[in-house]
C-alpha positions as CSV (number, residue, x, y, z in Angstrom):
1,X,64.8,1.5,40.9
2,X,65.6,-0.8,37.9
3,X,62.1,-2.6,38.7
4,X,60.7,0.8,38.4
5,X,61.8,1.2,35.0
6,X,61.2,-1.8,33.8
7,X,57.6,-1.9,34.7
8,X,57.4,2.0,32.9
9,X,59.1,0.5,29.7
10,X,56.3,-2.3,30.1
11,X,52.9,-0.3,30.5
12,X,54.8,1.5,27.5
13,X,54.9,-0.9,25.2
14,X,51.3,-2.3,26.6
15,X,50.1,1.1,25.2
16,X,51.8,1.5,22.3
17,X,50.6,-2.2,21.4
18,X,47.5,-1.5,22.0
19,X,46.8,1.5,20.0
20,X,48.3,0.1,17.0
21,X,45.6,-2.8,17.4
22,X,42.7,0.3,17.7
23,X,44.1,1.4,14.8
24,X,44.8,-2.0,12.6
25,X,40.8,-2.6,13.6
26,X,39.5,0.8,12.7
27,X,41.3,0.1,9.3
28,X,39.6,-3.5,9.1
29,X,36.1,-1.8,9.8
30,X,36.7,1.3,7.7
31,X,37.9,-1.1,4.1
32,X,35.2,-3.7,5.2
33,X,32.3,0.1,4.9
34,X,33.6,0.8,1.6
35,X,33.3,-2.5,0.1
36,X,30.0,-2.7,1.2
37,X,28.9,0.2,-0.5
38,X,31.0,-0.4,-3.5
39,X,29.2,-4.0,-3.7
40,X,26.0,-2.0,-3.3
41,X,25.5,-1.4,-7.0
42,X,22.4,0.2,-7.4
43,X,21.0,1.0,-10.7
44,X,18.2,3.0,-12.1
45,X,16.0,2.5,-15.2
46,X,16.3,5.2,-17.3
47,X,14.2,3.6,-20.4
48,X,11.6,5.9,-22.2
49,X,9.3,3.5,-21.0
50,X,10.4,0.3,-20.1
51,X,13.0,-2.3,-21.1
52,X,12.7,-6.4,-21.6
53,X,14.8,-8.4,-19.3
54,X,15.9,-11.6,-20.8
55,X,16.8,-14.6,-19.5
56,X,20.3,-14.6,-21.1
57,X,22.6,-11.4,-21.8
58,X,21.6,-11.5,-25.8
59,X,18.4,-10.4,-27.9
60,X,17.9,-13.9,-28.5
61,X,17.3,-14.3,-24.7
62,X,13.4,-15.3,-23.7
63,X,11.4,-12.1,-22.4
64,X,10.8,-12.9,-18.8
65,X,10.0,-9.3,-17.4
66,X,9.9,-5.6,-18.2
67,X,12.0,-2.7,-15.9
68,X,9.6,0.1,-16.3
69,X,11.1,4.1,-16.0
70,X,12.8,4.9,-12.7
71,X,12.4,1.0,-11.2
72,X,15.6,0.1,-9.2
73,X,17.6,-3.1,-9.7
74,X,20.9,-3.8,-8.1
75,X,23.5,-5.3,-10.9
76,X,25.5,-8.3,-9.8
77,X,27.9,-8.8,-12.7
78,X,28.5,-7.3,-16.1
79,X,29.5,-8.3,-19.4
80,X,31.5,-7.2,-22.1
81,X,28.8,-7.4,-24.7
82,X,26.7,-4.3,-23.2
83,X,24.9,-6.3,-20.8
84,X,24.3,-6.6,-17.2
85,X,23.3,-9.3,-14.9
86,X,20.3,-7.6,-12.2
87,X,18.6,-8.7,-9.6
88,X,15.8,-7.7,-7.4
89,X,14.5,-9.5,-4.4
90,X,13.9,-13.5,-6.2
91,X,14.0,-12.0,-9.6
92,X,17.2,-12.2,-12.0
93,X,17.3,-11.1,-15.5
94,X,19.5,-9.4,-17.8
95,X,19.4,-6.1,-19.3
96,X,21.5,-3.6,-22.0
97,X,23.2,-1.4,-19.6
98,X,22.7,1.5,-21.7
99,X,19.1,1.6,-20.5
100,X,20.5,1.9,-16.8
101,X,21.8,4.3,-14.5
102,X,24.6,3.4,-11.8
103,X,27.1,5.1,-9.8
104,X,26.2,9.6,-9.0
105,X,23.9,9.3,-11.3
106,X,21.4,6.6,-9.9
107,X,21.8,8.2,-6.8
108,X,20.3,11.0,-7.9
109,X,17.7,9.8,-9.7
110,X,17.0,7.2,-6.7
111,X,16.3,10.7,-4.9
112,X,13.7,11.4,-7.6
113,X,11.8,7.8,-8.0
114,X,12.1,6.9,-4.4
115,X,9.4,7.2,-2.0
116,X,9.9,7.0,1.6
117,X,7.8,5.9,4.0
118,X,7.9,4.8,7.6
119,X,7.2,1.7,9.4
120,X,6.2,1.5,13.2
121,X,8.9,-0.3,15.3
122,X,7.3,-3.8,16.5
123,X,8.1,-3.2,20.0
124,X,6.2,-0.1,20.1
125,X,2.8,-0.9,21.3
126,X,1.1,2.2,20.3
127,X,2.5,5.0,19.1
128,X,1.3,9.0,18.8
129,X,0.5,11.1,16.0
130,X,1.0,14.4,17.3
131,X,0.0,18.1,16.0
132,X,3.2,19.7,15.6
133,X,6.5,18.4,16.5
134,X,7.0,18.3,20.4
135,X,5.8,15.8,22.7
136,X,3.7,18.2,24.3
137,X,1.3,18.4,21.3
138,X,-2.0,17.5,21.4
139,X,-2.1,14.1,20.1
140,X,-4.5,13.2,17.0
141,X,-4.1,9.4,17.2
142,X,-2.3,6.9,17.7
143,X,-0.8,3.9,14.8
144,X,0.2,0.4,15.7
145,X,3.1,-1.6,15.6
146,X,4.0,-2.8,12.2
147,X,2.0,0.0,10.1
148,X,3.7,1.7,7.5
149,X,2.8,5.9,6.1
150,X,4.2,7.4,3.5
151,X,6.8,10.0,4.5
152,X,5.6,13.8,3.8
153,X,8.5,15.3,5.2
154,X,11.3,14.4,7.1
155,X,11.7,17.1,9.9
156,X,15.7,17.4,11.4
157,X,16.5,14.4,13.1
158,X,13.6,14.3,15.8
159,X,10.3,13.8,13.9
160,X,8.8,12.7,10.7
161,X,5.5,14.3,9.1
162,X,3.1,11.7,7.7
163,X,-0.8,11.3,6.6
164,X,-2.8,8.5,8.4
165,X,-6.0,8.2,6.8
166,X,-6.3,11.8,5.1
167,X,-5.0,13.6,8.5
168,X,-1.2,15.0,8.7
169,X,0.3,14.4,12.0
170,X,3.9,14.1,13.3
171,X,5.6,11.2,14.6
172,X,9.1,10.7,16.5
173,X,11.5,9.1,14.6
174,X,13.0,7.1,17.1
175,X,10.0,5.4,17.3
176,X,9.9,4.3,13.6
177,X,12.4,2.6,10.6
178,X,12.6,4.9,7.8
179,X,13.0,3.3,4.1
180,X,12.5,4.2,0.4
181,X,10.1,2.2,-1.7
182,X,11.1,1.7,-5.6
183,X,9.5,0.4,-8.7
184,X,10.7,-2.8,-9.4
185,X,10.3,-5.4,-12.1
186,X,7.2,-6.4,-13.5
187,X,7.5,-10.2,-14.7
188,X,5.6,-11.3,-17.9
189,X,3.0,-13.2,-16.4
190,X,1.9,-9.9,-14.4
191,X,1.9,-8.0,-17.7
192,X,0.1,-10.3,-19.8
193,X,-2.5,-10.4,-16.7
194,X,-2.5,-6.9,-16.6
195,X,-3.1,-6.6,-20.3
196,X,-6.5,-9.6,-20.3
197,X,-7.9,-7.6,-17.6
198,X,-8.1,-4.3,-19.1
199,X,-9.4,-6.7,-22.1
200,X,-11.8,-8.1,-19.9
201,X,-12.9,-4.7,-18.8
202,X,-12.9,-3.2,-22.5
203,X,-15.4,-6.2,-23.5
204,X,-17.5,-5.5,-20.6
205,X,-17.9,-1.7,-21.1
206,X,-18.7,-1.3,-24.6
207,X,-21.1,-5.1,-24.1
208,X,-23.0,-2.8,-21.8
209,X,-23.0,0.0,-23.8
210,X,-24.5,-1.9,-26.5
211,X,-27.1,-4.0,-24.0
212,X,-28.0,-0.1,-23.1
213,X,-28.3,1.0,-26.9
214,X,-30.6,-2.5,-27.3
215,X,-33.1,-1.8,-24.3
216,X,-34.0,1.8,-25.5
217,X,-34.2,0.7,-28.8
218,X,-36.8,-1.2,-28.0
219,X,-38.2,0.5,-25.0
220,X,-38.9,3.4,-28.0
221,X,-40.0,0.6,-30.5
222,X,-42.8,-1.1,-28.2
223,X,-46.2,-0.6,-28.5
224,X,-49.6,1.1,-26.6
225,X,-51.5,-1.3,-27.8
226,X,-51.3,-3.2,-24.1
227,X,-54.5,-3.5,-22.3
228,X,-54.2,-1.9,-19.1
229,X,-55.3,-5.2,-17.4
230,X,-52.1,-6.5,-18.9
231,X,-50.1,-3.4,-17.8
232,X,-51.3,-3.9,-14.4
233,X,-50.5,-7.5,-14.1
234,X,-46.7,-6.6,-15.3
235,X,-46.9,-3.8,-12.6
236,X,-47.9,-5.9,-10.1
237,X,-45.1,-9.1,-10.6
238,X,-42.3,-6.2,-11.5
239,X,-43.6,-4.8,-7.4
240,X,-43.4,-8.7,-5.9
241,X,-39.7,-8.7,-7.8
242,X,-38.4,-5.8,-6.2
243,X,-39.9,-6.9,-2.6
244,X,-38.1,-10.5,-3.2
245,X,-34.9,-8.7,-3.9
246,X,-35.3,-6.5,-0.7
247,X,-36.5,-9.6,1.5
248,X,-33.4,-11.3,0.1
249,X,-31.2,-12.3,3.2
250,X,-27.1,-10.9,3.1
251,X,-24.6,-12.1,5.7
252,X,-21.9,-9.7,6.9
253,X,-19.7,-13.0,5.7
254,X,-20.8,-12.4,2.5
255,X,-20.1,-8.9,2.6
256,X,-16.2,-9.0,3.8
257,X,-15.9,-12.0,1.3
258,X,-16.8,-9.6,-1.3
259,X,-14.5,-6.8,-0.1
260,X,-11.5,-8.9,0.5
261,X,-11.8,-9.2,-3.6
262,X,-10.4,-6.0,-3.8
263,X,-7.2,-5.9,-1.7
264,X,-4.2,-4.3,-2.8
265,X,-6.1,-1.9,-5.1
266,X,-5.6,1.8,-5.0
267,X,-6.2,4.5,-2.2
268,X,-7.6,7.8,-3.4
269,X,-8.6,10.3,-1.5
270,X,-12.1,11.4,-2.7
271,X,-12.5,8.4,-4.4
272,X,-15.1,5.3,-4.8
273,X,-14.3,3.2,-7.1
274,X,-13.3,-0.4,-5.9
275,X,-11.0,-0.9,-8.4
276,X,-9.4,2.6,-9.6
277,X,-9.2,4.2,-5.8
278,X,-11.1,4.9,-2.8
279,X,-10.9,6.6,0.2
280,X,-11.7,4.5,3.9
281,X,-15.7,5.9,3.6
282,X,-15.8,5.5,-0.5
283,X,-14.7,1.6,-0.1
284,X,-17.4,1.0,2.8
285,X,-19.9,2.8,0.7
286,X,-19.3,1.3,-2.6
287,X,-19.4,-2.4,-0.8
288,X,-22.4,-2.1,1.0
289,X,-24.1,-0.6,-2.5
290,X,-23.3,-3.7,-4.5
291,X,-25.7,-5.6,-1.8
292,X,-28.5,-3.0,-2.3
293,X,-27.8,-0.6,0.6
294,X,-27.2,3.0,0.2
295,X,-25.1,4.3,3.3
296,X,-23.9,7.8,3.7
297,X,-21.0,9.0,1.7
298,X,-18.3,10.4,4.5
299,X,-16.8,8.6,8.1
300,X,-18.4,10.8,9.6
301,X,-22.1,10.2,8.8
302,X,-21.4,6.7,8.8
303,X,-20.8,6.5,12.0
304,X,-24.5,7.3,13.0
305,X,-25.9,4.7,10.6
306,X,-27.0,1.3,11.3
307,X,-27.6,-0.1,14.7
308,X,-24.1,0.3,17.7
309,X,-23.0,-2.9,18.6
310,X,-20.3,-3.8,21.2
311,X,-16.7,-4.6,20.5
312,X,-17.3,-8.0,22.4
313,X,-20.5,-8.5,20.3
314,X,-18.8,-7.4,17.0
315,X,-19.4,-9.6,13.6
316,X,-18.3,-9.8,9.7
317,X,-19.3,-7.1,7.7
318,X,-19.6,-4.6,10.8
319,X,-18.0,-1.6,10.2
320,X,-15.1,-0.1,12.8
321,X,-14.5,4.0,13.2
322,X,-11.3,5.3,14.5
323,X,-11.2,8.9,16.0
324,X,-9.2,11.7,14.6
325,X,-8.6,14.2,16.9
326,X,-12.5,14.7,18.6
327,X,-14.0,13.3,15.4
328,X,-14.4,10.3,13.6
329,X,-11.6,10.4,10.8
330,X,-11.8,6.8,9.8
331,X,-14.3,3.7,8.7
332,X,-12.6,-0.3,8.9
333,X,-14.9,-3.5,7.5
334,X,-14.7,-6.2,10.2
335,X,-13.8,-9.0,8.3
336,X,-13.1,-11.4,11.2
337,X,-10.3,-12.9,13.5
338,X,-9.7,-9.8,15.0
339,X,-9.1,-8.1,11.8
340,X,-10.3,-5.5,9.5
341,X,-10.3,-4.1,5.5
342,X,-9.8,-0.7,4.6
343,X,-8.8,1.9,2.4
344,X,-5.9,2.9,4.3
345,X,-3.4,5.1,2.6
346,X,-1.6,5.8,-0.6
347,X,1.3,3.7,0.0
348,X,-0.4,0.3,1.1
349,X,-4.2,1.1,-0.9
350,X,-6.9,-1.5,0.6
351,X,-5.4,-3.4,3.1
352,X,-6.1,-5.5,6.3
353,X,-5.3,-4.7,9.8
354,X,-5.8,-5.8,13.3
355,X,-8.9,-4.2,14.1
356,X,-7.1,-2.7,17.3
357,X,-4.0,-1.0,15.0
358,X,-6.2,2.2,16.7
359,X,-8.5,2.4,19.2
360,X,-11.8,1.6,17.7
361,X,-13.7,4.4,18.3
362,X,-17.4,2.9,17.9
363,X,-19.0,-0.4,15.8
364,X,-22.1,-0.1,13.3
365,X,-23.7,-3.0,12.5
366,X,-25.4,-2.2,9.0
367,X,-27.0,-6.0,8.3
């Protein structure tokens, strides 16, 4: 009987110890939480336009970046002269703190400025873009592993709306790793780079302009007194010119060279311009014109240009259409290696991909 009670009083004490220990660990992992997030010090820009970061907390301090409106920074340490020691990714600096936001208040505005977007899980081979939110839906397309869409709308817990190449679909959101893009800081060299390349532009556009103003001044100021002989004989060599221009040989290497110029530049629906914003069909057809050929303005009637070629016979400069739905929703330039240049979306602009981030629906070869 005492045996009994001994071994109760035991198992007693086994339980009591080991609830104490549940709740000495809980404790452990609840302090450990908050002093993560107390550590995680995110700040907000909240400069009229932007503000200089310095390399020392003082005015005296070298200018080695700007922190444009709304860019996040995380401080690591502040100083009792106004200023605070940030950090994003590599960079460091040091900026007033007046011109940042922290605590409620960057949270909010981190709501405002923040853009999220959604990446595709990399052990997800394929994954579908669905018409409304059920796994019964009709499925639009499908996105690789490892490609990222800007967030439209998050809906509940289950499923995220996105735009894949100018088409909304929904995706699950186990599927995917949801996170919020930010401004960040701009260093000095990219400004000044910035600012000789809108020079360079500026110099170009009003040298044309003036070129322009030159040939019609003297296009106006040239005289009929030409015998027509002569006037046939420039006819004739302005003819053979054109015709050697024509006859003049371009490689499909030549042609994703040329596009690969112009990655990371903007996505715009609508658009063509290489360096201000495309759309998928606006790129293709604005890089293909700068070697002389005039291709049809939309996916769609791309897709029936040029001469079908095989995926196994596939080359540079080929271009690669992707289905939407039952149509053709989407135009790639094979730029070799198994891998394309497009236009994709707002968040990444002109990017490269594995040519099989989609099924490939068909290959035109246009040279």
């Amino acid at each position: 009987m005492e045996r009994i009670q001994l071994r109760k009083q035991l198992i007693k004490c086994c339980v009591f110890a080991i609830s104490q220990l549940v709740i000495v660990s809980g404790t452990f992992i609840l302090k450990s939480e908050k002093a993560e997030a107390a550590g995680n010090n995110l700040a907000i820009s909240i400069a009229n336009d932007y503000v200089n970061i310095r390399n020392k907390p003082s005015l005296n301090g070298k200018v080695k970046g700007r922190l444009y409106r709304g860019s996040a920074v995380y401080i690591t340490r502040t100083y009792k002269n106004g200023w605070a020691l940030i950090k994003s990714g590599n960079f460091r600096g040091y900026i007033k703190k007046e011109f940042l936001a922290t605590g409620t208040k960057a949270r909010q505005l981190a709501r405002k400025y923040g853009v999220k977007y959604i990446t595709v899980k990399k052990n997800v081979g394929a994954l579908n873009v669905r018409e409304k939110t059920s796994k019964k839906a009709k499925i639009i397309t499908s996105i690789g592993s490892g490609e990222s869409f800007y967030v439209r709308k998050l809906c509940g817990k289950s499923w995220v709306r996105i735009s894949v190449d100018g088409e909304q679909g929904y995706v699950a959101r186990n599927y995917v790793n949801l996170r919020v893009k930010y401004k960040h800081p701009v260093s000095i060299a990219q400004v000044k780079a910035e600012e000789k390349k809108q020079e360079t532009t500026t110099k170009k556009d009003t040298t044309t302009t003036k070129n322009s103003t030159t040939t019609t001044k003297n296009s106006t100021t040239k005289k009929d007194s030409t015998t027509t002989t002569k006037d046939s004989t420039t006819l004739s060599e302005e003819t053979d010119n054109t015709n050697d221009t024509a006859k003049k040989k371009v490689t499909g290497s030549q042609i994703a060279n040329y596009a690969k110029k112009f990655l990371g530049n903007p996505y715009k629906y609508g658009g063509t311009s290489l360096t201000n914003g495309a759309d998928c069909s606006g790129f293709t057809q604005s890089i293909y014109k700068e070697f002389g050929y005039d291709i049809p303005r939309t996916s769609l009637e791309q897709s029936s240009y040029g001469t079908k070629v095989s995926v196994s016979s596939i080359k540079q400069g080929d271009l690669v259409f992707y289905q939407s739905g039952k149509t053709v929703g989407h135009v790639a330039l094979y730029i070799g290696d198994g891998e394309v240049i497009h236009a994709s979306n707002e968040k990444d602009g002109i990017k490269i991909s594995k040519m099989n981030y989609r099924t490939p629906y068909c290959i035109r070869r246009i040279v």
